[in-house]
N, C-alpha and C positions, 0 to 999 in steps of 0.2 A: 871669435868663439862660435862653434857651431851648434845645433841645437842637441846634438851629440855629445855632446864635450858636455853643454851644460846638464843633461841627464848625467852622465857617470860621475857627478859629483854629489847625487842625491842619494840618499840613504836606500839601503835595501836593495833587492834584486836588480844586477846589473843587466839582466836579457831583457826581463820586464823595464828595465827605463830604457832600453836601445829601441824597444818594440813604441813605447812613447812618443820616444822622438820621431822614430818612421812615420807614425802616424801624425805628428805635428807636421811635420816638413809634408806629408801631402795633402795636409789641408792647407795648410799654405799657400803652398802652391797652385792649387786649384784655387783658391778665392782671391790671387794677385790676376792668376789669368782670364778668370772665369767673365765674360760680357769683354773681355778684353783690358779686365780690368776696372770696369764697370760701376760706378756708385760704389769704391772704397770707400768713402768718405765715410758711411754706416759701418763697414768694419774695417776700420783702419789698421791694423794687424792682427800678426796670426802666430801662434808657437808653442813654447811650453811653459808650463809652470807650477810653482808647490803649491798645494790647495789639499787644505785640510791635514796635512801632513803623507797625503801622494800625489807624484806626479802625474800631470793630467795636460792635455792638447788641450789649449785656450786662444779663444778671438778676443780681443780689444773692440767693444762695442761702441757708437755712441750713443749717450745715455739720454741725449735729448727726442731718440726716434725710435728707441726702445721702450721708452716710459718708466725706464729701471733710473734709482737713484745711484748717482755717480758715484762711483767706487765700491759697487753691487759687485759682487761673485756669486754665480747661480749657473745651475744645471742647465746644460744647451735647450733641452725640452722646456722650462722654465722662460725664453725670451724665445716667442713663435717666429718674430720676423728676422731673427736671427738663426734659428732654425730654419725657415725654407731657404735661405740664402746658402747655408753649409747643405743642404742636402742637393738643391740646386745646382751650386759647384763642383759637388762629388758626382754628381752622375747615381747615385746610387747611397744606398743606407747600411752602411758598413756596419758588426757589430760594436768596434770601437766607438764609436758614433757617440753613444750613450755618455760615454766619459767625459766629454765635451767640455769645458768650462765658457760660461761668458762674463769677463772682465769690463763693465759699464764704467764708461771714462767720459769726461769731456774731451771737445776736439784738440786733437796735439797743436800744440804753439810751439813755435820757438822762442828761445828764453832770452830776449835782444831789448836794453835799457840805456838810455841815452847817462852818461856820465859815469861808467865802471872802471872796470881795470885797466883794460884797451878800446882803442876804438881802428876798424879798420874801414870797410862801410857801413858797419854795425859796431853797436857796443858787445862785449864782450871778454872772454878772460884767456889770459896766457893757458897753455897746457902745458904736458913734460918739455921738458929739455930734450933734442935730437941731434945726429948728425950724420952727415953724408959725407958720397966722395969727395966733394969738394967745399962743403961748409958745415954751419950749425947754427942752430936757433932753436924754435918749439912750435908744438903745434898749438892749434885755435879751431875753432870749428869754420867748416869754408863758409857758413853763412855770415860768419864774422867780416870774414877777408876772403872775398870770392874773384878780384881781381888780381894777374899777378902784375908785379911790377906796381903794388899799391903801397904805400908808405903806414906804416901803426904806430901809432902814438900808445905811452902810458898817460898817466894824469898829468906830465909834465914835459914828455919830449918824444921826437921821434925815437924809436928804438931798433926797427927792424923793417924788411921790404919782404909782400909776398914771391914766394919764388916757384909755389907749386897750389895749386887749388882745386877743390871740387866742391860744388856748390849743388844739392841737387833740384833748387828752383827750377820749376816749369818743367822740370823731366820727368812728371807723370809719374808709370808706374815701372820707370826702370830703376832697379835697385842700385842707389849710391851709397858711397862713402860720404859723409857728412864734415870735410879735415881740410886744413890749409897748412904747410908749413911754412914759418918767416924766418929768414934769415938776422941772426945779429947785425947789425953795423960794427964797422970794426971800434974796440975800445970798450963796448958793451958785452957785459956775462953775464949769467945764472946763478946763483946760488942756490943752494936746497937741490939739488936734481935728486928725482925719485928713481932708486938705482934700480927698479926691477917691476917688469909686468908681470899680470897674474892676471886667473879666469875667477870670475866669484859661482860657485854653483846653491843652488836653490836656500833661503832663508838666511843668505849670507849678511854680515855688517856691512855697510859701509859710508863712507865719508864726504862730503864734498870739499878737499879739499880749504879751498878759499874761504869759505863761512863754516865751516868744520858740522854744517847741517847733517845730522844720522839718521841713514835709514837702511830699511833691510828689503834684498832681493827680492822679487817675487817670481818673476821671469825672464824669459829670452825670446825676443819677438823676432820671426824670422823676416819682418819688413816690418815697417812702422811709415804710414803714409799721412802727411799732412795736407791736408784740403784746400787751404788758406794759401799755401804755395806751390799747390801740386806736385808734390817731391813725395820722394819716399825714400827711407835711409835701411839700410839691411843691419843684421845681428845686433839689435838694440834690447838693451836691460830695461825691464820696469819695476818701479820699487812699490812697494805694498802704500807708501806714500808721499806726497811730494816734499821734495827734500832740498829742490831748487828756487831759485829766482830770477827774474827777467834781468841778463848780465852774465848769468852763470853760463853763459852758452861758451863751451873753448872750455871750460876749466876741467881738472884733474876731479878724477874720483876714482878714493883710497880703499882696496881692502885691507885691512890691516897698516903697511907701511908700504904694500905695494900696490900699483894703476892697474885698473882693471878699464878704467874708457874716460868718455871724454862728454861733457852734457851735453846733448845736441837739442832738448825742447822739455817739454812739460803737457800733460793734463793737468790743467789749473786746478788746486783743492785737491788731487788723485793717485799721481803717478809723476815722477822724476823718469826722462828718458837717456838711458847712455849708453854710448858709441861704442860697443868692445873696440880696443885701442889695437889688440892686434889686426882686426880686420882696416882698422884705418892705417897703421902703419905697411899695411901688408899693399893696400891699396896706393897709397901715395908711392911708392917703391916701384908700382907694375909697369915695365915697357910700354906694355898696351895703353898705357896713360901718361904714356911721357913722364912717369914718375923720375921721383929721385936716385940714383945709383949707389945704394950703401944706404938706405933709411936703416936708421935703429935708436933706440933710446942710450 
């Protein structure tokens, strides 16, 4: 999901949220490149989101260097050091500018717990069901199972071997896909597959699957950088609260009855983070990546 996509699913004027999103995507982009990328760690994403009931370009703050309490939403003039930082990166003071939102989060974690659903070199949870040219299994988050040719266990047996991954540990600030797909063993199925993806757009339900935890949209980060592992994962949802737990990383989250992505981390106390699934499926599939030939759900 683009950050496009996710504006024309919001209420009201459809030029006014495409003009949003433009101005999301280049602040964006200007503060993943800006210093070359430079002390993300203070603002560790960038995108759009509902706020107040309109759409508005908002940075993911941290809250421990801003002195805002975690899970603050405030006017960009309102957090100064996050203000010279967006003006800094823009080169100039746009009148959008003003619209700004700052989202104060603790630092993203990934959400990995020793003894959950699977384990591959992390704990971690089955995703949807897939298949390719030439097999089927499901996905997981590659931080799960970032080696292929690695064996996953459930709580009680091997069940599947990694056959495609990306993992985006220590890869800085180039935007990853956060996804591994496993192969079944033969003699081993799925039941329950979720017959159909979908985009959630602004103030949407949704579900985690596995602990059936609810929470509602709040945005669409067009990077989301983690500190702790120096990775950064692209087209990531944040939820108005956190809605996951350390384990939940790989698992499905439902809008309605359909996947809209996949958990890939957490603001502790703040924000649930998740993978739009089409950009992961979209990604494990790309030549460019030695992907899969025929990914789909």
């Amino acid at each position: 999901m683009t950050l496009w996509d996710f504006a024309r699913r919001a209420e009201g004027d459809l030029i006014t949220a495409s003009q949003v999103a433009d101005n999301a995507s280049v602040l964006a982009s200007a503060l993943l490149s800006f210093e070359n990328g430079g002390d993300l760690s203070l603002t560790p994403g960038a995108g759009i989101a509902w706020v107040r009931d309109h759409l508005r370009p908002v940075v993911l703050a941290d809250s421990a260097r801003t002195g805002l309490e975690p899970g603050a939403l405030v006017p960009l003039a309102q957090a100064r050091i996050i203000q010279e930082r967006v003006l800094s990166a823009l080169g100039e003071s746009p009148e959008w500018v003003s619209l700004v939102e700052v989202f104060s989060i603790n630092t993203p974690q990934r959400q990995i717990a020793p003894g959950n659903s699977i384990s591959g070199a992390a704990a971690g949870t089955i995703g949807t069901q897939v298949v390719w040219a030439n097999g089927n299994g499901f996905v997981t988050a590659g931080h799960v199972a970032p080696s292929v040719g690695v064996s996953v266990v459930d709580a009680w047996n091997t069940v599947g071997t990694v056959v495609w991954s990306n993992d985006p540990l220590g890869h800085g600030t180039l935007v990853e896909p956060d996804v591994a797909i496993v192969e079944l063993l033969p003699g081993i199925s799925m039941t329950g597959a979720i017959a159909n993806a979908a985009t959630a757009g602004p103030a949407a339900n949704v579900t985690v699957l596995s602990t059936g935890q609810v929470g509602v949209i709040m945005g669409l980060s067009q990077f989301l950088y983690m500190p702790a592992q120096n990775a950064t994962c692209g087209d990531t949802y944040f939820t108005t609260s956190e809605i996951s737990s350390p384990g939940d990383s790989g698992g499905p989250v439902l809008s309605g009855q359909d996947l809209i992505g996949h958990v890939v981390g957490a603001s502790p106390n703040v924000t649930s983070f998740i993978q739009d699934v089409a950009y992961q499926l979209r990604e494990a599939a790309n030549p460019l990546r030695s992907g899969l030939l025929g990914l789909r759900m």
